[in-house]
TORDREN-859640 format. One record per atom (N, C-alpha, C, O): x, y, z; residue in one letter. Coordinates in steps of 0.05 Angstrom, whole numbers, padded with zeros to 5 digits, always signed. Atoms other than C-alpha are relative to their C-alpha. Example, Ala and Ser with C-alpha at 12.3 -4.5 7.8 and 13.67 -1.06 7.14 Angstrom:
BEGIN
+00018-00024+00000a+00246-00090+00156a+00018+00024+00000a+00039+00024+00013a-00016-00024-00001s+00273-00021+00143s-00015+00022+00014s-00005+00044+00018s
***
This chain:
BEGIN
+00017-00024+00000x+00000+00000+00000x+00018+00025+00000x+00034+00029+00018x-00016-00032+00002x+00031+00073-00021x-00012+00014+00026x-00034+00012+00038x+00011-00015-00020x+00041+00123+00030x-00001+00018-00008x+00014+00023-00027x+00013-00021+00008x+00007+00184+00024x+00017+00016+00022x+00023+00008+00044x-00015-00026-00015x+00045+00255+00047x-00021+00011+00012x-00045+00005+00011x+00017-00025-00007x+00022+00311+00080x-00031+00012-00010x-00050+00022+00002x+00021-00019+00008x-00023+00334+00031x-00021-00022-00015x-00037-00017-00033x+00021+00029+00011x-00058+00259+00016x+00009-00013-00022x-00006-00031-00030x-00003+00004+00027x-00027+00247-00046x+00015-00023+00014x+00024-00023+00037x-00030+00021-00006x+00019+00175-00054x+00016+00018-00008x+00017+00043-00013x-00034-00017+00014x+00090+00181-00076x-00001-00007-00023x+00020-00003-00035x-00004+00002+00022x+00071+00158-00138x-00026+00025-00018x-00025+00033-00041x+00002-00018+00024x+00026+00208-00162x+00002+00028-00007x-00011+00040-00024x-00011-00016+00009x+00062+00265-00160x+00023-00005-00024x+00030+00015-00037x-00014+00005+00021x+00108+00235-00209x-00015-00006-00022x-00006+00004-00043x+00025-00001+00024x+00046+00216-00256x+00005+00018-00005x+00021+00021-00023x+00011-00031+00000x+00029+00284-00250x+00017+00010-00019x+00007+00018-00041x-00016-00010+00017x+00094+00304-00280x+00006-00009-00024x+00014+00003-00043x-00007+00019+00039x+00102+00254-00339x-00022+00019-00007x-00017+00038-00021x+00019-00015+00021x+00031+00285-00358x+00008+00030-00004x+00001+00042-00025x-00010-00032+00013x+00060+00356-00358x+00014+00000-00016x+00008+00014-00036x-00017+00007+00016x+00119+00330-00390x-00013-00015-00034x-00002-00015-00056x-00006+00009+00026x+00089+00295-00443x-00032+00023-00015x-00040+00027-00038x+00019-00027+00009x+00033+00350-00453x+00018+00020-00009x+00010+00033-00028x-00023-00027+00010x+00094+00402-00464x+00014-00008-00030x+00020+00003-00050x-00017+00016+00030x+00124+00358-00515x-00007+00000-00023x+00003+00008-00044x+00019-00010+00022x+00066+00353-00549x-00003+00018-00024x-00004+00017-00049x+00006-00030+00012x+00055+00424-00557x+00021+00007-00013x+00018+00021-00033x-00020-00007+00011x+00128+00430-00572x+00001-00011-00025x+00009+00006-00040x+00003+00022+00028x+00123+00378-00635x-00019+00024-00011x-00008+00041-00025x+00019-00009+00020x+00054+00412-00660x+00007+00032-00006x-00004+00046-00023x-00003-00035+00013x+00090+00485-00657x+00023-00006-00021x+00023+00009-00041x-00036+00001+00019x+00164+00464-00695x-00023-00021-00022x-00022-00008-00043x+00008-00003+00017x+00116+00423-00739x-00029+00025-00024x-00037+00025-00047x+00014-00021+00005x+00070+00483-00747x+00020+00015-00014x+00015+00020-00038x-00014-00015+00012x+00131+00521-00763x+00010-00007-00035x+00015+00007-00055x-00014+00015+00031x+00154+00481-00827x-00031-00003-00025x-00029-00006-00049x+00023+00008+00017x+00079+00471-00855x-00005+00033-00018x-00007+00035-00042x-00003-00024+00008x+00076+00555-00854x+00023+00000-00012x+00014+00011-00032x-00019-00018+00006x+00143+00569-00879x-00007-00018-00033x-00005-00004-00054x+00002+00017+00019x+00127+00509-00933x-00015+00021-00018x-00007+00035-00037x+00024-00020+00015x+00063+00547-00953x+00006+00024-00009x+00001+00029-00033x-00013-00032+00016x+00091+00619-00967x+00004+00003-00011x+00003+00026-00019x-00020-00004+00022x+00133+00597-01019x-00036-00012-00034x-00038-00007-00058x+00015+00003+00019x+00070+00572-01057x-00023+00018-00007x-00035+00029+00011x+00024-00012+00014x+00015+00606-01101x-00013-00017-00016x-00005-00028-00036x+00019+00022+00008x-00047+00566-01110x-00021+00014-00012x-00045+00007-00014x+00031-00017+00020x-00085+00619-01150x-00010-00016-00027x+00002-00027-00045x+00012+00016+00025x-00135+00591-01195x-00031+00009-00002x-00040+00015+00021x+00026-00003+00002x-00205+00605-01213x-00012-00010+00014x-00012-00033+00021x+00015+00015-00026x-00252+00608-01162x-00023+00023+00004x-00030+00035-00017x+00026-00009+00010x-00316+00649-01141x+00006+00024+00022x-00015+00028+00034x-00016-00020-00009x-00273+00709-01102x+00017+00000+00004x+00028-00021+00008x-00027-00011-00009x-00215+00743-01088x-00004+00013+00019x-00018+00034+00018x+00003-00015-00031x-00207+00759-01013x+00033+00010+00013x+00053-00004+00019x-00024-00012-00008x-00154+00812-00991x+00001+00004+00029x-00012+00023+00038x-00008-00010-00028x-00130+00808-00915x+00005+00030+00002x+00021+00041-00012x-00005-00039-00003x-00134+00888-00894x+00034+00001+00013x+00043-00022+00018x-00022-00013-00008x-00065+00918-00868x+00000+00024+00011x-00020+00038+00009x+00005-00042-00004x-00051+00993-00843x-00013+00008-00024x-00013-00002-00047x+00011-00022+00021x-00087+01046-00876x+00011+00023+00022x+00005+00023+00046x-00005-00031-00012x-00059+01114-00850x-00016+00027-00019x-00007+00039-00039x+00022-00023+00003x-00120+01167-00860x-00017-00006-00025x-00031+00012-00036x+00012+00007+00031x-00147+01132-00924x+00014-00016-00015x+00005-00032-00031x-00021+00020+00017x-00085+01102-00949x+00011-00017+00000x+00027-00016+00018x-00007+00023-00012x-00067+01038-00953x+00035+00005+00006x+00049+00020-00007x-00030+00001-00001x+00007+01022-00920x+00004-00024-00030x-00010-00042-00042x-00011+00018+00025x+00058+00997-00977x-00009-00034+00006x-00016-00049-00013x+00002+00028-00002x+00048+00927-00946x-00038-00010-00007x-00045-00029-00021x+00029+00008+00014x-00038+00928-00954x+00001+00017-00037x-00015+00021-00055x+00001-00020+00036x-00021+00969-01023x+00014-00026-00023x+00014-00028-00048x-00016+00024+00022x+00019+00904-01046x-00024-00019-00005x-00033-00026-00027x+00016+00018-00002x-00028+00862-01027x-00034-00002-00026x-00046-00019-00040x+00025-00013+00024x-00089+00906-01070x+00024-00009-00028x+00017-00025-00045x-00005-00002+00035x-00044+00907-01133x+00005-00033+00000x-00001-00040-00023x+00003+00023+00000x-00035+00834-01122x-00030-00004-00008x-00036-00002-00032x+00029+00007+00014x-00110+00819-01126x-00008+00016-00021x-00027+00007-00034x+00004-00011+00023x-00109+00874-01179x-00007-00022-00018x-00027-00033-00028x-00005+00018+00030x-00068+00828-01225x-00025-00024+00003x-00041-00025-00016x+00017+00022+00002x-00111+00767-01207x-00023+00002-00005x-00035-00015-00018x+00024-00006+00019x-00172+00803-01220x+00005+00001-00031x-00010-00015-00042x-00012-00008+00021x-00140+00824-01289x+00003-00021-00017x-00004-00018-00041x-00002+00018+00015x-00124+00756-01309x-00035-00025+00009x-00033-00049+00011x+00022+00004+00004x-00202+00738-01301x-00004-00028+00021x-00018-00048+00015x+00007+00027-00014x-00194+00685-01232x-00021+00006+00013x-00027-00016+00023x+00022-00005-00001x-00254+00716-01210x-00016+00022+00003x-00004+00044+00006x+00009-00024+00004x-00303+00762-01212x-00003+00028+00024x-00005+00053+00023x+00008-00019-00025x-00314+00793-01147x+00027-00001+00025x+00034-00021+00038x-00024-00005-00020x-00254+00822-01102x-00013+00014+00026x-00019+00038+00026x-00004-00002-00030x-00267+00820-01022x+00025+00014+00011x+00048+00006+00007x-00028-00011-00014x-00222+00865-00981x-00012+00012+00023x-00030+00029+00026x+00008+00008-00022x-00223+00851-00914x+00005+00022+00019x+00021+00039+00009x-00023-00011-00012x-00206+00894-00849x-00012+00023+00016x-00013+00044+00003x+00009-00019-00017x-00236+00936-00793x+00015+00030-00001x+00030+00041-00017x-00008-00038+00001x-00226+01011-00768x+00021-00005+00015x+00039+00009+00007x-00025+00002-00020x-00174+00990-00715x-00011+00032+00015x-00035+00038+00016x+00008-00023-00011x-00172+01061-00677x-00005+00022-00010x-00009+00043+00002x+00008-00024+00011x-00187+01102-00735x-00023+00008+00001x-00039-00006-00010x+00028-00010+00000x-00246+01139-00724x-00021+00003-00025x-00045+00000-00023x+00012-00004+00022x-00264+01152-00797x+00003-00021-00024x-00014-00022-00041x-00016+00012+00021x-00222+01100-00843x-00010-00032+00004x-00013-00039+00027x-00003+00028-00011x-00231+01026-00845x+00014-00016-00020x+00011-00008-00042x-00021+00013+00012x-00182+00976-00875x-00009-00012-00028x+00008-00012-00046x+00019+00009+00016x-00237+00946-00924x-00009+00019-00014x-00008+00014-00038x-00002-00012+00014x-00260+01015-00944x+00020+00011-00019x+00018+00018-00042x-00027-00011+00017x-00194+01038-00965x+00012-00013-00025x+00022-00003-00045x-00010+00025+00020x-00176+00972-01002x-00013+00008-00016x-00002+00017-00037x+00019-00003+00025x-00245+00981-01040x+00010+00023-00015x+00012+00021-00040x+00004-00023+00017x-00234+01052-01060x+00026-00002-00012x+00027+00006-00035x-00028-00001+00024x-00158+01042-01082x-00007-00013-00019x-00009-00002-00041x+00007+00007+00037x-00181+00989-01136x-00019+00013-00011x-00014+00018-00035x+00017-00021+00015x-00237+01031-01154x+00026+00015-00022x+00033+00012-00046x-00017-00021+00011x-00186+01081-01166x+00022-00019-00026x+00036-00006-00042x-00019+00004+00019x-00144+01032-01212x-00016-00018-00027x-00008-00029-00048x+00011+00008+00031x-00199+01012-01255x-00025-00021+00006x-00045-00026-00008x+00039+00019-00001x-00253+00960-01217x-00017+00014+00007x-00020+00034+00021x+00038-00015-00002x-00320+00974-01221x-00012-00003+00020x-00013-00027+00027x+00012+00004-00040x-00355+00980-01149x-00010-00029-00008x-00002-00048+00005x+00018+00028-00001x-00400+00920-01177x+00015-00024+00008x+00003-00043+00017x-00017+00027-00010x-00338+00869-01162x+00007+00007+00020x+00025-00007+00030x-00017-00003-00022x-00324+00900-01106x-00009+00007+00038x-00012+00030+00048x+00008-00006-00026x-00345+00892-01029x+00019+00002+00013x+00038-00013+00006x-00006-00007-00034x-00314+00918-00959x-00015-00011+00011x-00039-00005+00011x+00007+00001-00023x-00323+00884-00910x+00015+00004+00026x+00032-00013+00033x-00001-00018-00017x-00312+00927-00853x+00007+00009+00028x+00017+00030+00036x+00008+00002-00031x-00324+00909-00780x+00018-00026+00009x+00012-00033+00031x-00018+00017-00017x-00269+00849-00764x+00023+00018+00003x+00032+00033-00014x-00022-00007-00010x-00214+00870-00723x+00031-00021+00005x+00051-00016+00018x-00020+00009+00003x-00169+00819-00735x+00002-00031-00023x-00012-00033-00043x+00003+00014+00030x-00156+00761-00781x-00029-00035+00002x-00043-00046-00015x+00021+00020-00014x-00203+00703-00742x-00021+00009-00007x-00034-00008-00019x+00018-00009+00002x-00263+00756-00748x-00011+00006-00026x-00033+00004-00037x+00007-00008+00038x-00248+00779-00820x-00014-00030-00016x-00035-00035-00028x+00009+00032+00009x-00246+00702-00839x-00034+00001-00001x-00050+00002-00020x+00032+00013-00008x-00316+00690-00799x-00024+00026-00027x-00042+00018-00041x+00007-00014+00010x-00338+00755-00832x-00005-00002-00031x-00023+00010-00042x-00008+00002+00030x-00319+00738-00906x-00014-00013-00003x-00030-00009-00022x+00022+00031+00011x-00355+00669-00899x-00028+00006+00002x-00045-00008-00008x+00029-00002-00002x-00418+00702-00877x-00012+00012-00032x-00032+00003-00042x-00007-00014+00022x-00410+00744-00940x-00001-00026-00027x-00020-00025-00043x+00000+00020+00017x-00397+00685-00986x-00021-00011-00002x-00034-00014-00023x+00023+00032-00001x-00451+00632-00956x-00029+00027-00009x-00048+00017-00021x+00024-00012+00010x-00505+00692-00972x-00006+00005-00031x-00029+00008-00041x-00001+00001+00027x-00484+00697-01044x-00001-00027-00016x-00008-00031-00039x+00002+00031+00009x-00479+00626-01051x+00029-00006-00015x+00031-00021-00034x-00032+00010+00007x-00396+00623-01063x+00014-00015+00015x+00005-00017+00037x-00017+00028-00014x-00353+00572-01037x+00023+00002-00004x+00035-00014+00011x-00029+00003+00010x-00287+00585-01065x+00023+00037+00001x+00018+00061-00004x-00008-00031-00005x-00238+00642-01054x+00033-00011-00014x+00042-00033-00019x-00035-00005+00004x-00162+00660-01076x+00006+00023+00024x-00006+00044+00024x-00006-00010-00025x-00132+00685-01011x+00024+00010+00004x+00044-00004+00010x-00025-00013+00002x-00083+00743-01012x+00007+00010+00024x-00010+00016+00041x-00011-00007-00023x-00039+00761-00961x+00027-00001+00003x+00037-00004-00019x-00025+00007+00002x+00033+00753-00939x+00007-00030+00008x-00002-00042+00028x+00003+00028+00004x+00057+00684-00956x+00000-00012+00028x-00014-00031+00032x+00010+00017-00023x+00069+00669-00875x-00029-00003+00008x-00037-00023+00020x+00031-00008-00017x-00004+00693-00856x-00017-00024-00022x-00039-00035-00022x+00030+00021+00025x-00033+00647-00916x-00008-00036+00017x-00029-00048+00018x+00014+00027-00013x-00036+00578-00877x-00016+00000+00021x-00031-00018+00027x+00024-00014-00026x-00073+00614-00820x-00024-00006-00010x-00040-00023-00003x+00020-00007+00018x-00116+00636-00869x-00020-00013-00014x-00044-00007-00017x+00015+00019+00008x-00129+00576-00901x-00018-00023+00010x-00036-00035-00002x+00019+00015-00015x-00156+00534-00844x-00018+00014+00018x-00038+00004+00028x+00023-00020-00015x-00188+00598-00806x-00028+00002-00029x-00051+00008-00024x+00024+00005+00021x-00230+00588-00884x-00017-00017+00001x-00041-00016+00002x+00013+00026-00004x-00239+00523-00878x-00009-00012+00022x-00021-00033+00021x+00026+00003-00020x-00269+00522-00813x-00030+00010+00000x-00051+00003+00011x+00027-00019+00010x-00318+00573-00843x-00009-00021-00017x-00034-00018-00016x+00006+00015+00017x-00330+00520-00891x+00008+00010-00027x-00007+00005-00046x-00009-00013+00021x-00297+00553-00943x+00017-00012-00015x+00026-00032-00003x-00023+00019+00009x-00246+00526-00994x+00021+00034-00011x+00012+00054-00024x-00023-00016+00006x-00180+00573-01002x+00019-00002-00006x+00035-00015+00007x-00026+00001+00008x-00127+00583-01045x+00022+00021-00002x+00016+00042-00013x-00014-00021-00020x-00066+00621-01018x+00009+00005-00030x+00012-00010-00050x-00021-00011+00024x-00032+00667-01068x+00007+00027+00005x-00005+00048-00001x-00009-00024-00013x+00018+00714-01032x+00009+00022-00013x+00021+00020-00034x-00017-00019+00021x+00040+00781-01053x+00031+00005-00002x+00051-00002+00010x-00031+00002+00003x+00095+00799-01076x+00018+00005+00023x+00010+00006+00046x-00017-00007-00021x+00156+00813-01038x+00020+00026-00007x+00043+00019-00014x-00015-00022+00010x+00186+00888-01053x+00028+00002+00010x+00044+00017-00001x-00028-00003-00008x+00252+00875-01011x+00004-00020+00009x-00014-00035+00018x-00013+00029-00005x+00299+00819-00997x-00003-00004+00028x+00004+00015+00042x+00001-00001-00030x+00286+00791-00925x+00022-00012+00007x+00031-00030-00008x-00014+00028-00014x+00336+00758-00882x-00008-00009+00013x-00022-00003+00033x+00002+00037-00018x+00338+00684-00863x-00002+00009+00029x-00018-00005+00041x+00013+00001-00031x+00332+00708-00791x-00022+00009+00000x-00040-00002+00012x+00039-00017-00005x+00269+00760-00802x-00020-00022-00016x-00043-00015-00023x+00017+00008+00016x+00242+00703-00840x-00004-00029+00024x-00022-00045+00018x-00006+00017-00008x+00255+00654-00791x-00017+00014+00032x-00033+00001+00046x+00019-00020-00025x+00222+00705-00731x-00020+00001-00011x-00037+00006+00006x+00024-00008+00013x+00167+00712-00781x-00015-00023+00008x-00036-00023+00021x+00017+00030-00005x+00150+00638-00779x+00002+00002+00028x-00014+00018+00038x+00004+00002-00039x+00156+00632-00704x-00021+00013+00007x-00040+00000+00015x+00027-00013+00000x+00108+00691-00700x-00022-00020-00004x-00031-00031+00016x+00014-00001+00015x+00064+00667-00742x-00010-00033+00014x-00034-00035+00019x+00003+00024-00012x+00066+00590-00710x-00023-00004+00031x-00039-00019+00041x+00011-00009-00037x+00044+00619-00637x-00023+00013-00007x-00044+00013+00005x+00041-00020+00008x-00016+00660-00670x-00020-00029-00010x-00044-00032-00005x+00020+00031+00005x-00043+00585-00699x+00001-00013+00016x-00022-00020+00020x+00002+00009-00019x-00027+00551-00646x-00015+00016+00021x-00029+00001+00035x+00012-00011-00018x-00056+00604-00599x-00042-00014-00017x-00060-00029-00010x+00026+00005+00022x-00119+00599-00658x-00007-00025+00003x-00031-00029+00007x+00014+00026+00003x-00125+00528-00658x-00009-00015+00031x-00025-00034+00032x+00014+00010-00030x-00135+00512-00576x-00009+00025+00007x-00007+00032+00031x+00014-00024-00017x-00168+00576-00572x+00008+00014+00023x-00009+00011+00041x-00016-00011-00026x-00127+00613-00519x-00009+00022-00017x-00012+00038+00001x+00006-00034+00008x-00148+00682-00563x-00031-00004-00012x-00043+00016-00021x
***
């Protein structure tokens, strides 16, 4: 018969106790370093193809204007509008603390300004981050009766992207924008790590 301490427990199951922390840590440690390699995998690919929208993750806008990084992202879905993968371009992306601006209007009105016609083109408006935009996009879709998207953004943020879709029930195909300056293997290597801890936070719901 085990003897029980002070505080009732045997002497054996405080050592249980610890294998299960231990092999719970391990776990998590495996599903983040393979999290890391699935994103860095995905970035490098572009799976644009005809489908029944084009949905732009929002970025800064400073007073109306998109930052260079949501401005890449628009002339990206430009071109893909351009070469006819579908008809209707989504651009995603709350007000954040701007009082007047929102990340979705701004997107809309720059392609306006480079040549699409409002008719392809919705804002949507009111998510504040990329989980909300997602849920937001799909409500948007399942009312029109679309199912299929090309999903622009920066190539780490696209595997996020693609299962925060496909929880919506959505089907997404990542196709990142360009890249205007050479990164280094460390900022690219901090990027994924980021980017690992935000899906992992995303997928056991801790945010």
């Amino acid at each position: 018969m085990s003897e029980r301490d002070s505080t009732g427990l045997t002497a054996r199951e405080p050592s249980r106790f610890r294998r299960i922390v231990y092999f719970a840590f391990a776990g998590l440690l495996l599903f983040y370093g393979i999290s890391c390699i699935r994103i860095a995998r995905q970035s490098e690919k572009d799976e644009a193809q005809p489908a029944d929208v084009i949905v732009v993750f929002g970025a800064a806008e400073y007073a109306g204007r998109p930052s260079p990084i949501f401005r890449a992202r628009l002339d990206h879905a430009y071109g893909l509008f351009e070469k006819k993968l579908a008809p209707i371009v989504i651009v995603s992306g709350g007000a954040g603390n701007d009082p007047k601006f929102t990340e979705g209007g701004v997107g809309r009105d720059y392609l306006m300004s480079k040549g699409i016609g409002d008719r392809h083109l919705i804002a949507e408006t009111q998510g504040d981050n990329t989980s909300e935009s997602s849920e937001r996009v799909a409500v948007i879709m399942r009312a029109n009766g679309w199912h299929t998207a090309v999903a622009v953004s920066d190539g780490y943020h696209l595997f996020r992207i693609k299962r925060m879709m496909a929880r919506q029930g959505m089907k997404a195909y990542a196709s990142p924008r360009a890249q205007d300056i050479k990164v280094s293997t460390g900022s690219k290597i901090l990027t994924v790590m980021r980017e690992a801890l935000s899906y992992m936070l995303w997928t056991f719901h801790i945010t």
